[in-house]
BAMARBA-970218 format. One record per residue: residue number from 1; residue in one letter; chain; x, y, z of N, C-alpha, C, CB in turn. Coordinates in steps of 0.2 Angstrom, whole numbers, plus 5000, padded with zeros to 4 digits. Glycine has a CB too. Layout:
! residues N
SITE / NUM / A / A / X / Y / Z / X / Y / Z / X / Y / Z / X / Y / Z
...
//
This chain:
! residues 66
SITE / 1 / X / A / 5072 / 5008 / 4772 / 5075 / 5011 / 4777 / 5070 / 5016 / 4781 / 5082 / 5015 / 4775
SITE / 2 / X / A / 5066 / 5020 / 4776 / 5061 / 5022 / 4778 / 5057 / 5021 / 4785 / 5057 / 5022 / 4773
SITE / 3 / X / A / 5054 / 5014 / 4782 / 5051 / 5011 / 4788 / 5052 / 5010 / 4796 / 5052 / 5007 / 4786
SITE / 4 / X / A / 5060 / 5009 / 4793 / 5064 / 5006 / 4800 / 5062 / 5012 / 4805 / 5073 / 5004 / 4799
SITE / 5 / X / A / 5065 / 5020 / 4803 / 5065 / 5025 / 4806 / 5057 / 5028 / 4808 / 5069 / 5029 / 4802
SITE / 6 / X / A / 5052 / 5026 / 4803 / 5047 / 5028 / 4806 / 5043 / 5022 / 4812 / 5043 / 5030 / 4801
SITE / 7 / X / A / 5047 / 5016 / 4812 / 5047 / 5011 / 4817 / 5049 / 5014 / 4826 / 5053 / 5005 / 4814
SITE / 8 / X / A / 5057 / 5015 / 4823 / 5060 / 5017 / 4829 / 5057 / 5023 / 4831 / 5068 / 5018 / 4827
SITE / 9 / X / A / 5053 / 5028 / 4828 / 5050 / 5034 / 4831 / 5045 / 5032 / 4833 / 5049 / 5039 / 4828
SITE / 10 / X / A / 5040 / 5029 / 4830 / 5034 / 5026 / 4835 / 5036 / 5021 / 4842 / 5030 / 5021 / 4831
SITE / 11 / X / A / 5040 / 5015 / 4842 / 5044 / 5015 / 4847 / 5046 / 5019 / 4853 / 5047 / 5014 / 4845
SITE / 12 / X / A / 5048 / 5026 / 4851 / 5053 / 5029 / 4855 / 5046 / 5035 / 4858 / 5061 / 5032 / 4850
SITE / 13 / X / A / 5042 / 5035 / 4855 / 5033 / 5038 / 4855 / 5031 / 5035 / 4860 / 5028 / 5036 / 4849
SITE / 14 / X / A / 5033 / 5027 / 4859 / 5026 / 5022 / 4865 / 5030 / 5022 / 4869 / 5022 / 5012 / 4863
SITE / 15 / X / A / 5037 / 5019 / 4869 / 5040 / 5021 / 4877 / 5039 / 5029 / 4883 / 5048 / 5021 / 4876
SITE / 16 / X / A / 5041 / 5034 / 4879 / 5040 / 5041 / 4881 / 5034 / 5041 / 4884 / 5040 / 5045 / 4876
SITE / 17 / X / A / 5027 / 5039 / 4881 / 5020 / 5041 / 4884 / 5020 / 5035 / 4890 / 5013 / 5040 / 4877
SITE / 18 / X / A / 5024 / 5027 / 4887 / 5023 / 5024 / 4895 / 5025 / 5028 / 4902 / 5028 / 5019 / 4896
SITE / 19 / X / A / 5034 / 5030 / 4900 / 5035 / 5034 / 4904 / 5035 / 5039 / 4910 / 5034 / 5034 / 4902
SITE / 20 / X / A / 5030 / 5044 / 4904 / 5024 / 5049 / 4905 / 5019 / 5051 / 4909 / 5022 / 5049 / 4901
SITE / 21 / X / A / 5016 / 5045 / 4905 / 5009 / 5046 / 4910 / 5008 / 5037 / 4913 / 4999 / 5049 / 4903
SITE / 22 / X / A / 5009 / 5032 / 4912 / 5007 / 5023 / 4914 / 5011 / 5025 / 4921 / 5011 / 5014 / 4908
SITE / 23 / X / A / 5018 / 5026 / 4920 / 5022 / 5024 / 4925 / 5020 / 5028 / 4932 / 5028 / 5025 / 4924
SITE / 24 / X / A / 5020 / 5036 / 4931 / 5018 / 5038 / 4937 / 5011 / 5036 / 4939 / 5018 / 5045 / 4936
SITE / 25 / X / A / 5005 / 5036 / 4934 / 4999 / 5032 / 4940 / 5001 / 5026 / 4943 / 4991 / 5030 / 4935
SITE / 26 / X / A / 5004 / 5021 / 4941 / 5004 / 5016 / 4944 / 5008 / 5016 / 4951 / 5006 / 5012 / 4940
SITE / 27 / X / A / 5013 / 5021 / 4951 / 5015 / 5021 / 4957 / 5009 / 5024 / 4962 / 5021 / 5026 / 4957
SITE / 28 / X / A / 5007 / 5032 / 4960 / 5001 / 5033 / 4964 / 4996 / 5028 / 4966 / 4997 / 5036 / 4961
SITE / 29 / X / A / 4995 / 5022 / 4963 / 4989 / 5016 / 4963 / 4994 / 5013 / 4967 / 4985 / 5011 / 4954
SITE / 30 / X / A / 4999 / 5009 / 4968 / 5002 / 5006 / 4974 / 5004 / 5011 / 4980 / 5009 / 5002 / 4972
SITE / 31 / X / A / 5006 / 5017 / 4978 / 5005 / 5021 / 4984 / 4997 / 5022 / 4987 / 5007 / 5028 / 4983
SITE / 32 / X / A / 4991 / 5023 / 4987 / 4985 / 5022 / 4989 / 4985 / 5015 / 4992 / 4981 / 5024 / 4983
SITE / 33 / X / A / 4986 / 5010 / 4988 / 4987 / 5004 / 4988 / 4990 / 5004 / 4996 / 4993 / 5000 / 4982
SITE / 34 / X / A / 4995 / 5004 / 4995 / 4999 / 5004 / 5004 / 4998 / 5007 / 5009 / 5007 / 5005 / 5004
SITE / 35 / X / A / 4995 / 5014 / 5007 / 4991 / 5019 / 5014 / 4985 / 5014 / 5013 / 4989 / 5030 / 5013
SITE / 36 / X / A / 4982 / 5012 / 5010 / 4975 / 5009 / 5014 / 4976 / 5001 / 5017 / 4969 / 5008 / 5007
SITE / 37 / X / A / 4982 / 4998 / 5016 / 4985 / 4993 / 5019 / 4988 / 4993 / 5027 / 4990 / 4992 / 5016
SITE / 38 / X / A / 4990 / 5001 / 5026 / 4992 / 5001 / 5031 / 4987 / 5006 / 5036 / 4998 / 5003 / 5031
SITE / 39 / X / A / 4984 / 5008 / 5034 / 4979 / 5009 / 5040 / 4973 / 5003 / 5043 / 4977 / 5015 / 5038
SITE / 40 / X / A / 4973 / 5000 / 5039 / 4972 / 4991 / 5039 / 4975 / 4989 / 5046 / 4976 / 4984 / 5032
SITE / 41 / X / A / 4981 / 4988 / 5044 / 4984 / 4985 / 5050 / 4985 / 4989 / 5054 / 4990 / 4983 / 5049
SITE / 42 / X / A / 4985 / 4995 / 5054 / 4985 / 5000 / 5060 / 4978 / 4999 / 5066 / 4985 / 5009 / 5056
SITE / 43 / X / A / 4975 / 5000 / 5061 / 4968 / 4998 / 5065 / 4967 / 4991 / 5068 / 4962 / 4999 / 5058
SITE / 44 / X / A / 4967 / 4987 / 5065 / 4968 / 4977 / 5068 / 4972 / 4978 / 5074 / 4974 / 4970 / 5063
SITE / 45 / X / A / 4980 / 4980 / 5072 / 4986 / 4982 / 5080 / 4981 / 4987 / 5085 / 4995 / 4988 / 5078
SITE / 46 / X / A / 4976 / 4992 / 5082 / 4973 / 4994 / 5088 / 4969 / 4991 / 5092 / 4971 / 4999 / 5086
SITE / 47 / X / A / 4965 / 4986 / 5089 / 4960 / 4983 / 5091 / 4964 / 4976 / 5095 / 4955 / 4981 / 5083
SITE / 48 / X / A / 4970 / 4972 / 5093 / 4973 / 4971 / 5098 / 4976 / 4972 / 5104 / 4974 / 4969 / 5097
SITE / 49 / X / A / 4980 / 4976 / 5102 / 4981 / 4982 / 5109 / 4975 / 4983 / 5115 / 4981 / 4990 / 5106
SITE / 50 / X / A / 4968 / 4985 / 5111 / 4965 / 4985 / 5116 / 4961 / 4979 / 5119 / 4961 / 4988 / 5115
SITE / 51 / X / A / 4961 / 4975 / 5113 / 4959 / 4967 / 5119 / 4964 / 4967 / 5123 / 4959 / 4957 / 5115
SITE / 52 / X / A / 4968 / 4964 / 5121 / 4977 / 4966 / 5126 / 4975 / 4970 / 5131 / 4986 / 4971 / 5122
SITE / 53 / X / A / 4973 / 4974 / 5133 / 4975 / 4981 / 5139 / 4968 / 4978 / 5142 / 4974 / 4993 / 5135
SITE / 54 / X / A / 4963 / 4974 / 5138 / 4958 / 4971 / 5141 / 4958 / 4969 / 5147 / 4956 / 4968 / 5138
SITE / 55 / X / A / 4962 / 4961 / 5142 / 4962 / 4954 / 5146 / 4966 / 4956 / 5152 / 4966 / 4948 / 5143
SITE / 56 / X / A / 4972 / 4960 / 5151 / 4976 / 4961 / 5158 / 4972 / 4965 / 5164 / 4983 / 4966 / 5156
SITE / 57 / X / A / 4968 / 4970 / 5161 / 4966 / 4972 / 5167 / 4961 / 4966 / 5170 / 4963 / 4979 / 5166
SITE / 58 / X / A / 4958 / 4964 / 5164 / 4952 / 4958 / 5169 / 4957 / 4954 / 5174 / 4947 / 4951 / 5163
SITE / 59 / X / A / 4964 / 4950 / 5171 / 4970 / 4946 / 5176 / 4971 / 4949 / 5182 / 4977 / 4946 / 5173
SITE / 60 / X / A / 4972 / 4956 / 5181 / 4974 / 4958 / 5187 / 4968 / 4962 / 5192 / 4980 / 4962 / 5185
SITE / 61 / X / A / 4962 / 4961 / 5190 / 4955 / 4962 / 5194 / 4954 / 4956 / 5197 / 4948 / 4964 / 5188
SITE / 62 / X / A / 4956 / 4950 / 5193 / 4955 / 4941 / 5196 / 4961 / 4941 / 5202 / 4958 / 4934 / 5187
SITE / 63 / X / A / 4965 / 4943 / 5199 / 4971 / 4942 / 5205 / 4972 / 4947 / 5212 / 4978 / 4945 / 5202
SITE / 64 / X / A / 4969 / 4952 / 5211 / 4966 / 4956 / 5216 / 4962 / 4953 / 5221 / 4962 / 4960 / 5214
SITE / 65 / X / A / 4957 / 4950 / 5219 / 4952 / 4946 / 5223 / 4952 / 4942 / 5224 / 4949 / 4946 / 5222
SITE / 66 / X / A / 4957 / 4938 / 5223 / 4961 / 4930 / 5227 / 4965 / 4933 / 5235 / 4970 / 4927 / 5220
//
């Protein structure tokens, strides 16, 4: 019986430290994760935006001078 309880406390040790300390860094590591994702895409949507704001103005520089 001995065993069993000093089983169940080491158990109840390794869950507590997961917890503790694994679970919060890994949120922080997917949170870094997703702000660097998203300023990824923030940046690309900017970069098309500006071709966009481009092309239109060259269309309508072309249409001008028709």
């Amino acid at each position: 019986m001995d065993m069993i309880y000093w089983a169940i406390l080491g158990l109840g040790v390794f869950i507590a430290v997961w917890f503790l300390i694994v679970v919060p860094s890994e949120r922080r590591h997917h949170e870094r994760k997703l702000e660097m994702l998203q300023r990824r895409i923030d940046k690309r949507q900017a970069q098309v935006d500006q071709n966009d704001s481009e092309s239109s103005t060259d269309q309508n520089d072309e249409l001008e001078k028709t």
